[in-house]
N, CA, C and O of each residue as an XYZ file, in Angstrom:
696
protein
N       1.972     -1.645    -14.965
C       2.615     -2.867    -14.529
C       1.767     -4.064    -14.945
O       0.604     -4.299    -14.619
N       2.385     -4.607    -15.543
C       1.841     -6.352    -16.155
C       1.504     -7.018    -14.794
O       0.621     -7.834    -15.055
N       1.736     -7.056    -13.687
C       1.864     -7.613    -12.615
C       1.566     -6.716    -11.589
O       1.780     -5.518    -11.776
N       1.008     -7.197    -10.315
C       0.758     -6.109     -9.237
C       1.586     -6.625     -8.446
O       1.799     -7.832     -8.557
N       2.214     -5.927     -7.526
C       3.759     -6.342     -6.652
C       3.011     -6.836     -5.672
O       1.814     -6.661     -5.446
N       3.930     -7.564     -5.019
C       3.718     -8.420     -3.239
C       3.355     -7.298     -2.402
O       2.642     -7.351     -1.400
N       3.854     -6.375     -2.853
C       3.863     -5.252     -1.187
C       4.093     -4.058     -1.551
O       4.903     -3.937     -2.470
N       3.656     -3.165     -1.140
C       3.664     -1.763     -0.859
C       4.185     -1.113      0.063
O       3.329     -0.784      0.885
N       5.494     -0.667      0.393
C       6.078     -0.320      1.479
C       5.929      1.780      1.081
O       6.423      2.463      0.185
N       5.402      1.983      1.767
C       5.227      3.813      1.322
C       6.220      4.606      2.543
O       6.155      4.528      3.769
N       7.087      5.334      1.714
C       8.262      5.658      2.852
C       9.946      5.427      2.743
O      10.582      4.943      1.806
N      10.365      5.881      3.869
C      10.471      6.004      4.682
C      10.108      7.301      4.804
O      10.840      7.999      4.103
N       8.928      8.207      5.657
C       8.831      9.312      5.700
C       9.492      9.798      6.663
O       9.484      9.054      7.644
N      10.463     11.400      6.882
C      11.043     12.168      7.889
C       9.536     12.699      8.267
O       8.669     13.278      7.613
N       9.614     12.269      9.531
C       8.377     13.027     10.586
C       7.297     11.892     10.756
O       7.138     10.815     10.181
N       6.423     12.721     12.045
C       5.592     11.399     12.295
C       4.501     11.414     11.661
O       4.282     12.291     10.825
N       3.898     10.755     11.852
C       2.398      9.940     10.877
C       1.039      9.671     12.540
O      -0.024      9.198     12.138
N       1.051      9.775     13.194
C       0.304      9.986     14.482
C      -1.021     10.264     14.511
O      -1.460     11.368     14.189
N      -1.639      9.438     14.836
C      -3.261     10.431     14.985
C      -3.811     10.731     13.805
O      -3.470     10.365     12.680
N      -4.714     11.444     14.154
C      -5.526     12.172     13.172
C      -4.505     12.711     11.793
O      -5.036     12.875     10.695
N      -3.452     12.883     11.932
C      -2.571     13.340     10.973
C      -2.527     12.038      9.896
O      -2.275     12.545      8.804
N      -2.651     10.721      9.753
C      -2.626     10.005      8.522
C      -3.548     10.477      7.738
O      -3.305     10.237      6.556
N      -4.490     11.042      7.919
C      -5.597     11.392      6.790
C      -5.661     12.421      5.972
O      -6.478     12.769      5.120
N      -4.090     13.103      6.597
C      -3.548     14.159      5.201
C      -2.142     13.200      4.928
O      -1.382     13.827      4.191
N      -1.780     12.328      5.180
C      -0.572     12.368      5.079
C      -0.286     11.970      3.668
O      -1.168     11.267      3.174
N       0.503     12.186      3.072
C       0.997     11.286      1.794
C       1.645      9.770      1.865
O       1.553      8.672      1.317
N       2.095     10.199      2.522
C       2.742      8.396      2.927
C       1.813      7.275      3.110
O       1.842      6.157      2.595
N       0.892      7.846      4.035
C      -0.505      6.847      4.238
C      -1.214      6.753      3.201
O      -1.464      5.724      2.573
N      -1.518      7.690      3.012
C      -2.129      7.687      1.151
C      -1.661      7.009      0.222
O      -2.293      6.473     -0.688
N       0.014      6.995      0.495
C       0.135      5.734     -0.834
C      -0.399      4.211     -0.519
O      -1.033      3.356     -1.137
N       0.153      4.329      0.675
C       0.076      2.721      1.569
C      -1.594      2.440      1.397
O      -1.803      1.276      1.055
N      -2.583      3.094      1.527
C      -3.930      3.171      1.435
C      -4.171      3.067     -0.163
O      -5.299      2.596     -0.308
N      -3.854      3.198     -0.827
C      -3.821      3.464     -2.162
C      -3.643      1.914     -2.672
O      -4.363      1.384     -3.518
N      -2.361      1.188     -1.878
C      -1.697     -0.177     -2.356
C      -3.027     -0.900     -1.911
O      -3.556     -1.691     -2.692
N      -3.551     -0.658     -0.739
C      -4.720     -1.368     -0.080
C      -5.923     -1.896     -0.862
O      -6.545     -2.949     -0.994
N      -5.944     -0.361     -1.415
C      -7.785     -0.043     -2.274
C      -7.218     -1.383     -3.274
O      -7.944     -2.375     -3.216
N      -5.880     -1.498     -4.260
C      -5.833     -2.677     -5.022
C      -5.387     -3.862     -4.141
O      -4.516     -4.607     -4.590
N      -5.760     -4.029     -3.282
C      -5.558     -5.279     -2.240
C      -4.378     -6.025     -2.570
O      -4.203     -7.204     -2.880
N      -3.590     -5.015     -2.420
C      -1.699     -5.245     -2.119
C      -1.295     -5.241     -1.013
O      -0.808     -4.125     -0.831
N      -1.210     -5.770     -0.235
C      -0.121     -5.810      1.113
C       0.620     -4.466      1.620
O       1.773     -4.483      1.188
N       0.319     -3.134      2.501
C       0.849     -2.490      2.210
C       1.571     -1.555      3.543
O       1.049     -1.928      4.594
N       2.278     -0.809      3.704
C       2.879     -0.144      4.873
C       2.930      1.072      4.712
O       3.182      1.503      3.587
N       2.714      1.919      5.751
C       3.206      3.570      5.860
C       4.232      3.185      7.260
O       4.053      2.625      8.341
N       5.308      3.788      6.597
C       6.995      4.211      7.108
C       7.206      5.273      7.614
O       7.561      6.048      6.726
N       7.185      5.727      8.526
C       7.555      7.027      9.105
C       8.492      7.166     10.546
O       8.094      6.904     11.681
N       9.638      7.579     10.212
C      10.718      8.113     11.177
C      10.297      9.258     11.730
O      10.118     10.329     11.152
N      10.063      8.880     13.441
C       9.495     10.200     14.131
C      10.588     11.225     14.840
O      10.901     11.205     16.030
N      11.069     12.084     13.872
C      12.185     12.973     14.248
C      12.184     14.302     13.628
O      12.425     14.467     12.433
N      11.922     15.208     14.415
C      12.220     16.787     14.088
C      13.747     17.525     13.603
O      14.052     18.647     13.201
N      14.581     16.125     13.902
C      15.928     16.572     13.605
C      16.122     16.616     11.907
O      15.616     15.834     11.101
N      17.135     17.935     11.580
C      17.199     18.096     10.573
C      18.185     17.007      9.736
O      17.993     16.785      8.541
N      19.371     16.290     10.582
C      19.835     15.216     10.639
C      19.691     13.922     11.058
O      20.189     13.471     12.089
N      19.009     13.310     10.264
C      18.157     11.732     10.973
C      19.273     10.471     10.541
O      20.415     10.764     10.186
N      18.856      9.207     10.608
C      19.413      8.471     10.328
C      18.127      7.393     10.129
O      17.196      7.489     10.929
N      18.086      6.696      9.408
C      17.436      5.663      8.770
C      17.581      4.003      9.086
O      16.865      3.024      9.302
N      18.389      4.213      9.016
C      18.518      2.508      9.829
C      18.195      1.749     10.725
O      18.337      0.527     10.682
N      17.689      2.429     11.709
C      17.000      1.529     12.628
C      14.816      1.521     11.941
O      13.890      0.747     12.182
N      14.900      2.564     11.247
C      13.204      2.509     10.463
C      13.655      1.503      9.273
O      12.670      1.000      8.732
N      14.819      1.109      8.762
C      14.729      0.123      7.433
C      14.601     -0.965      8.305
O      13.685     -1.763      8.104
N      15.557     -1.163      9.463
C      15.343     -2.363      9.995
C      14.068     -3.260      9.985
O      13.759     -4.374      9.563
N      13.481     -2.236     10.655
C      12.176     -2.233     10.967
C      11.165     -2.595      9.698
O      10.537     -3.653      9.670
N      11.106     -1.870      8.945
C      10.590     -2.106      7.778
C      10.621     -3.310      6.882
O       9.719     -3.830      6.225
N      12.390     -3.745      7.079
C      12.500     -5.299      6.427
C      11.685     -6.093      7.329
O      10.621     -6.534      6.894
N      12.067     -6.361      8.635
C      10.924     -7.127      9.178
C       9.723     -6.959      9.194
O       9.022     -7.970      9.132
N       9.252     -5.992      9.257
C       7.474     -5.866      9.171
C       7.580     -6.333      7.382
O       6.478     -6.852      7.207
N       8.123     -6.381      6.403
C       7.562     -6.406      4.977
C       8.048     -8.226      4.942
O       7.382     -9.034      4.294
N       8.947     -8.521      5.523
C       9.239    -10.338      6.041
C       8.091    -10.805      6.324
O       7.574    -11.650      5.593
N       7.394    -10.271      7.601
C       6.632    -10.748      8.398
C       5.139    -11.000      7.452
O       4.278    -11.876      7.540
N       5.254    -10.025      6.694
C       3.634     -9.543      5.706
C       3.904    -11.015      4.629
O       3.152    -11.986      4.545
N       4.956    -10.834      4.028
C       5.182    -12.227      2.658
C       5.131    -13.004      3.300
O       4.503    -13.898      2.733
N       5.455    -13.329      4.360
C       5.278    -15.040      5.483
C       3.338    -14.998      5.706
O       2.655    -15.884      5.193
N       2.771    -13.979      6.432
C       1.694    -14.509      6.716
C       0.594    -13.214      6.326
O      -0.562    -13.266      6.745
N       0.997    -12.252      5.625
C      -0.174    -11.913      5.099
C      -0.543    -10.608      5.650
O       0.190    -10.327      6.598
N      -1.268     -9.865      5.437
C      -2.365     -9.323      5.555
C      -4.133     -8.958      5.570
O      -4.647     -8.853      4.456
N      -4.809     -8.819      6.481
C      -6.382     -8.873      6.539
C      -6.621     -8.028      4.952
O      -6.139     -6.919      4.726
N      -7.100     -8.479      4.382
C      -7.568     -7.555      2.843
C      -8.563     -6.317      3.453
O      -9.483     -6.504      4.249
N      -8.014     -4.577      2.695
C      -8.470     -3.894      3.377
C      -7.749     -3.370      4.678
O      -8.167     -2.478      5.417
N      -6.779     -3.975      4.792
C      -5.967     -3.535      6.158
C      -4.927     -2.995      5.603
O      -4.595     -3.519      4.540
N      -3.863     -1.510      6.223
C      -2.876     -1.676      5.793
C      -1.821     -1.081      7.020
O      -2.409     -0.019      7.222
N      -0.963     -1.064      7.723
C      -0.146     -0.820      8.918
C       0.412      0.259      8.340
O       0.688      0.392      7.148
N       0.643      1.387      9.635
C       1.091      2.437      9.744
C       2.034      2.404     10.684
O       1.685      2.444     11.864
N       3.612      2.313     10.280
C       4.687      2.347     11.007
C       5.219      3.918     11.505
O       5.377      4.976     10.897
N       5.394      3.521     12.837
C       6.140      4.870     12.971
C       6.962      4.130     13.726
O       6.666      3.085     14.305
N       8.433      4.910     13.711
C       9.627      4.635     14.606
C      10.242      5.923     15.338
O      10.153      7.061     14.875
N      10.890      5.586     16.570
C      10.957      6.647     17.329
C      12.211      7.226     17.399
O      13.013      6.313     17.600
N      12.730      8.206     17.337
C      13.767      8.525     17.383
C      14.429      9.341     18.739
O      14.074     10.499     18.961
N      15.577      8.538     19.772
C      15.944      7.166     19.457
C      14.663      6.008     19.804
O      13.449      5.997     20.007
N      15.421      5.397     19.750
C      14.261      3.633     19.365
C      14.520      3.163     20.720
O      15.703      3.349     21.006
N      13.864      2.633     21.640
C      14.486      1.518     22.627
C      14.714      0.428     22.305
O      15.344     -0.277     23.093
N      14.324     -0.060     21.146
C      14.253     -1.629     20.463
C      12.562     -2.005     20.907
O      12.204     -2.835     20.070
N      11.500     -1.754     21.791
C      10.479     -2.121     21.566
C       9.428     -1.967     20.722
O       9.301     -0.760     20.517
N       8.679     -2.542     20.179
C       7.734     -2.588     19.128
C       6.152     -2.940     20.043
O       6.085     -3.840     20.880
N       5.329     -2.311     19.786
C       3.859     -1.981     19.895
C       2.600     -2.269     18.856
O       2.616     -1.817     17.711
N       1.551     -3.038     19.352
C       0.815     -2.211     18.310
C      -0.660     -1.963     19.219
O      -1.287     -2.633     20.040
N      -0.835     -0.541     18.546
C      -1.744      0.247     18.774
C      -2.474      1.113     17.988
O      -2.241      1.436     16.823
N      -3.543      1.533     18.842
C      -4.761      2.452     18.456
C      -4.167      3.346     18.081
O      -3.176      3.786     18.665
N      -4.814      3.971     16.649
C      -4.919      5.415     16.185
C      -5.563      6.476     17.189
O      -6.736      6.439     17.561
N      -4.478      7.563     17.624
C      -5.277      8.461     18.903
C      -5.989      9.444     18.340
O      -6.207      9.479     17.129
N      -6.338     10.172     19.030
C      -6.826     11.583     19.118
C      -5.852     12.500     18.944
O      -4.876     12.423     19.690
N      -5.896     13.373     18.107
C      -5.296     14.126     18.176
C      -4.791     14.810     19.317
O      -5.712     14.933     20.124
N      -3.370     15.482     19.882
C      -3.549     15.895     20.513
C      -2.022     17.074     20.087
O      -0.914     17.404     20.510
N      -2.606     17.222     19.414
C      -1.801     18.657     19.197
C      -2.490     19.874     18.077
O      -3.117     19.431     17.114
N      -2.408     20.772     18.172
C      -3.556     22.258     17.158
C      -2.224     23.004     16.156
O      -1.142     23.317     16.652
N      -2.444     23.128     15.221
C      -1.859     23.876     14.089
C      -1.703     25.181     14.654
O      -2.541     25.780     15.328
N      -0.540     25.578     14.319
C      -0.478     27.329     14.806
C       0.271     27.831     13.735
O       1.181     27.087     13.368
N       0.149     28.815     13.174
C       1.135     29.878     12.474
C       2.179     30.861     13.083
O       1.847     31.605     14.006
N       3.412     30.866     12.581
C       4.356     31.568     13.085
C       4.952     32.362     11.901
O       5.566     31.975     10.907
N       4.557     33.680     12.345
C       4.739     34.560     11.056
C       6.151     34.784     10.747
O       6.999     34.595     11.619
N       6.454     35.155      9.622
C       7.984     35.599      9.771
C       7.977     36.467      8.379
O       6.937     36.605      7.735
N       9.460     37.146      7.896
C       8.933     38.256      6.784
C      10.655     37.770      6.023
O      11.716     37.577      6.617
N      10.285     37.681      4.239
C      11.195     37.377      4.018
C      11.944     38.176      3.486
O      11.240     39.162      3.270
N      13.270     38.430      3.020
C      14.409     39.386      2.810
C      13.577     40.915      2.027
O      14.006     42.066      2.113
N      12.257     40.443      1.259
C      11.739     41.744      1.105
C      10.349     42.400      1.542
O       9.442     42.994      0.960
N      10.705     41.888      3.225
C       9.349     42.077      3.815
C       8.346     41.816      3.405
O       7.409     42.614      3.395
N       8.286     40.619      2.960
C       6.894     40.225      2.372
C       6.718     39.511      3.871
O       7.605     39.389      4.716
N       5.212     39.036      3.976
C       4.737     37.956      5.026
C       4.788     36.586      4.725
O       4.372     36.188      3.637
N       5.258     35.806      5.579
C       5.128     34.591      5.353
C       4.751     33.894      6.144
O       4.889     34.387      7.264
N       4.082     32.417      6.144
C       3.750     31.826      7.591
C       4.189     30.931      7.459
O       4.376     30.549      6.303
N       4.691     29.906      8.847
C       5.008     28.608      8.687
C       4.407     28.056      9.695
O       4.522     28.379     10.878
N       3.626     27.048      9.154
C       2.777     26.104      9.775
C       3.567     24.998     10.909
O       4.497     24.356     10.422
N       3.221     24.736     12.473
C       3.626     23.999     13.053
C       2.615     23.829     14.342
O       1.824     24.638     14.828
N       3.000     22.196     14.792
C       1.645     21.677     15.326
C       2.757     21.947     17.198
O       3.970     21.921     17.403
N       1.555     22.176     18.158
C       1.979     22.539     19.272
C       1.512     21.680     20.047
O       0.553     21.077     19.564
N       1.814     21.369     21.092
C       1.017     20.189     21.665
C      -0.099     20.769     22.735
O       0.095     21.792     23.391
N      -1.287     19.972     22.814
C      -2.485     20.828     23.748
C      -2.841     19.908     24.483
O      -3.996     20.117     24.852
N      -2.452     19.036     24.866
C      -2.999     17.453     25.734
C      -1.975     17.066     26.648
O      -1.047     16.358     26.256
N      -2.045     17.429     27.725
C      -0.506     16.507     28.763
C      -1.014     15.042     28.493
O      -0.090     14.268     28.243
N      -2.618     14.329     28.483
C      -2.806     13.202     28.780
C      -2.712     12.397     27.134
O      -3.064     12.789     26.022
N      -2.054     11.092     27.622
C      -2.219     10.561     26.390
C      -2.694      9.558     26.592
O      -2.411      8.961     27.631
N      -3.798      8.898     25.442
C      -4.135      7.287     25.901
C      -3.409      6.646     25.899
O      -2.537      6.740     25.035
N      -3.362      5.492     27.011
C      -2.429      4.517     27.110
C      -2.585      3.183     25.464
O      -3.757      3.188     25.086
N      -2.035      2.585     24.928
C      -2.154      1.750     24.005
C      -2.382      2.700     22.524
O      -2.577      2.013     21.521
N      -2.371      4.075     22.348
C      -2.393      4.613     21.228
C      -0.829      5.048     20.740
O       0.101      5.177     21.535
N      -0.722      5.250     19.274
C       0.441      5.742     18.513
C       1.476      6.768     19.150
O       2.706      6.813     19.204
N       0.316      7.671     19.664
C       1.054      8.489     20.827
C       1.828      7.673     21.692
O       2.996      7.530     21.330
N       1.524      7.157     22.632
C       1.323      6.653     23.875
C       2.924      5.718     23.708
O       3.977      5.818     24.337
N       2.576      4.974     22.765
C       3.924      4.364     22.187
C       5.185      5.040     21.829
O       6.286      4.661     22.228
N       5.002      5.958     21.134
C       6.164      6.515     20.286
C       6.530      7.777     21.592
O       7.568      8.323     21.215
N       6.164      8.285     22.667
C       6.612      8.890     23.764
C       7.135      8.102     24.589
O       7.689      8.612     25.563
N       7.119      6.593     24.449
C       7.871      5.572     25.326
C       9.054      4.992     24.985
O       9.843      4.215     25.523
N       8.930      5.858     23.441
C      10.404      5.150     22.602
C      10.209      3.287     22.064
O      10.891      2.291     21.823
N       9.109      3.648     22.100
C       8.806      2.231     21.359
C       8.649      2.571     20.286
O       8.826      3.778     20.123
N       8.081      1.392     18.480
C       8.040      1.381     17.589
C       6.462      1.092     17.903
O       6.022      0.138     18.546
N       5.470      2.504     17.089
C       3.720      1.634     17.057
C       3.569      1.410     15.894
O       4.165      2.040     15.021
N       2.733      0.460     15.665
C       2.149     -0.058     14.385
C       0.763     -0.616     14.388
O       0.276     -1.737     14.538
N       0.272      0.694     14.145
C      -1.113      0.792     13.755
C      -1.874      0.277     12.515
O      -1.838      0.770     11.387
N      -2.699     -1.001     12.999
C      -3.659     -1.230     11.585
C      -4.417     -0.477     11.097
O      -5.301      0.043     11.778
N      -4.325     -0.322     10.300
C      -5.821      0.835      9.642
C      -6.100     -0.551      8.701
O      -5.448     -1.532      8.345
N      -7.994      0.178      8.453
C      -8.956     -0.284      7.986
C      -9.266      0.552      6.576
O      -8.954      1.728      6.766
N      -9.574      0.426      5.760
C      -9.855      0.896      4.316
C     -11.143      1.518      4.668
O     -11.410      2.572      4.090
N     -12.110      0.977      5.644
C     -13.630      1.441      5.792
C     -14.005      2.492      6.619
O     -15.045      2.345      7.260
N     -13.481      3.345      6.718
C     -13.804      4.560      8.268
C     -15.521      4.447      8.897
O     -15.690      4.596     10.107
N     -16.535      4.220      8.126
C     -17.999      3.564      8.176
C     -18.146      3.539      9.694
O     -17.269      2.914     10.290
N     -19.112      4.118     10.425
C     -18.946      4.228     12.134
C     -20.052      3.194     12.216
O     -20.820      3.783     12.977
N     -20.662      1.992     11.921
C     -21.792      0.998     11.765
C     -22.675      1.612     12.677
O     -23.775      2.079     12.380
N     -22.009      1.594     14.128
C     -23.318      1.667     15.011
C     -24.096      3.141     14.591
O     -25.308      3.161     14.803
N     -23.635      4.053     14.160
C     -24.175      5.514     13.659
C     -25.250      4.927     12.322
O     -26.407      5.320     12.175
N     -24.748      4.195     11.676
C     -25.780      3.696     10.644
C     -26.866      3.068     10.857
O     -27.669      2.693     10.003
N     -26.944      2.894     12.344
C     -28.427      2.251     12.884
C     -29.320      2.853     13.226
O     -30.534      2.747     13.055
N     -28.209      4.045     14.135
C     -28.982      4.873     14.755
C     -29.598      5.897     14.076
O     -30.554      6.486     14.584
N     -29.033      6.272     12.650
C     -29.387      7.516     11.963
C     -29.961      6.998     11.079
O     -30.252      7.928     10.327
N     -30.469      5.743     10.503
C     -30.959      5.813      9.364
C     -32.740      5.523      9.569
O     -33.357      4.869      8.729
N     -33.461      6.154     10.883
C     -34.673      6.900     10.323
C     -34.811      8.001      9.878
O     -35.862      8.226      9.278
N     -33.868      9.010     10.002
C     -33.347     10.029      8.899
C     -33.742     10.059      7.327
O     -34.049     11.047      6.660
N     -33.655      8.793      6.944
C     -33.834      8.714      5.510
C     -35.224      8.996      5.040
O     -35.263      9.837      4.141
N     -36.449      8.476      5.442
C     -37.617      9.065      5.327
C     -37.886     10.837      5.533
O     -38.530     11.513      4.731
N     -37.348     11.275      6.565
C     -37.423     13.002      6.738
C     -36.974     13.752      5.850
O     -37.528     14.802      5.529
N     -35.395     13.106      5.086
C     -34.935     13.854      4.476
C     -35.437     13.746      2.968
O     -35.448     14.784      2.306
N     -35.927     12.339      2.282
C     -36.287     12.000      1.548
C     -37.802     12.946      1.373
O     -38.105     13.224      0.213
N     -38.453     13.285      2.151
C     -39.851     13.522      2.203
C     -39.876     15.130      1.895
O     -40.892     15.664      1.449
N     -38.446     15.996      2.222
C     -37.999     17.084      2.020
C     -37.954     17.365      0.551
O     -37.556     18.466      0.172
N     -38.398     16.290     -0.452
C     -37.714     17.047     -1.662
C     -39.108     16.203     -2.414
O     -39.128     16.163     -3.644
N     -40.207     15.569     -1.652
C     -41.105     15.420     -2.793
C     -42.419     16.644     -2.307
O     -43.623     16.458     -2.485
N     -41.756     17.953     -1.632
C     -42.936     18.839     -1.562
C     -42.931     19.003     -2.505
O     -43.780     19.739     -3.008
């Protein structure tokens, strides 16, 4: 492209984007991707297990959040992670990226020539959810929209750990 676009809208993805789950996701990855070239950018995700969804109330959504971005912008390095709930109450949120709170399980099954197969699905392991996180929102039937940061960097850990660097350094001029 001769030109780098206004915005990066990544999506509309079927299923949610929640938690700890953006950091495999593809959707976030693109939207993170638009970021790294400091494009304006969104992850889209319709939170529905149904095999029949409907889209229109997440485009809605999407035109206004991508309105709202060409009017006033984005922090460079930032890029929002939409999820919408299915159904929607019409409220919109924004909140913290949670904790995970659901574990991967396998459910075996065997296909027409008894071979094994597994299919991967997440179960939930937490009754409690934080209040003001992605969770927390999208179980209230609200819309969350989570900023993410390009830098995951924990600073205060970089204070605390970096007399480390002499010990480990000193390890390799025996």
């Amino acid at each position: 492209m001769p030109e780098k676009p206004d915005l990066v809208i990544s999506g509309i993805n079927h299923g949610a984007n929640l938690g700890e789950n953006v950091y495999y996701s593809g959707t976030v990855g693109a939207a993170r991707e638009g970021a790294l070239h400091h494009i304006p950018s969104v992850a889209m995700s319709l939170c529905s297990k149904k095999t029949e969804v409907q889209f229109e109330d997440s485009a809605r959504v999407a035109r206004a959040v991508a309105e709202l971005i060409l009017q006033e912008g984005l922090p460079d390095q930032v890029l929002l992670n939409v999820n919408v709930p299915e159904p929607w109450n019409g409220g919109v949120k924004f909140t913290r990226q949670s904790q995970k709170i659901t574990r991967n399980q396998l459910s075996e099954g065997k296909d027409p020539r008894g071979r094994s197969y597994f299919w991967l699905f997440e179960q939930r392991i937490d009754k409690d959810v934080e209040p003001h996180t992605d969770y927390a929102a999208i179980f209230s039937g609200t819309v969350s929209i989570t900023p993410l940061h390009l830098d995951p960097t924990h600073a205060e850990s970089l204070n605390h750990l970096s007399h480390w660097a002499a010990p480990i350094a000193a390890a390799f001029a025996r």
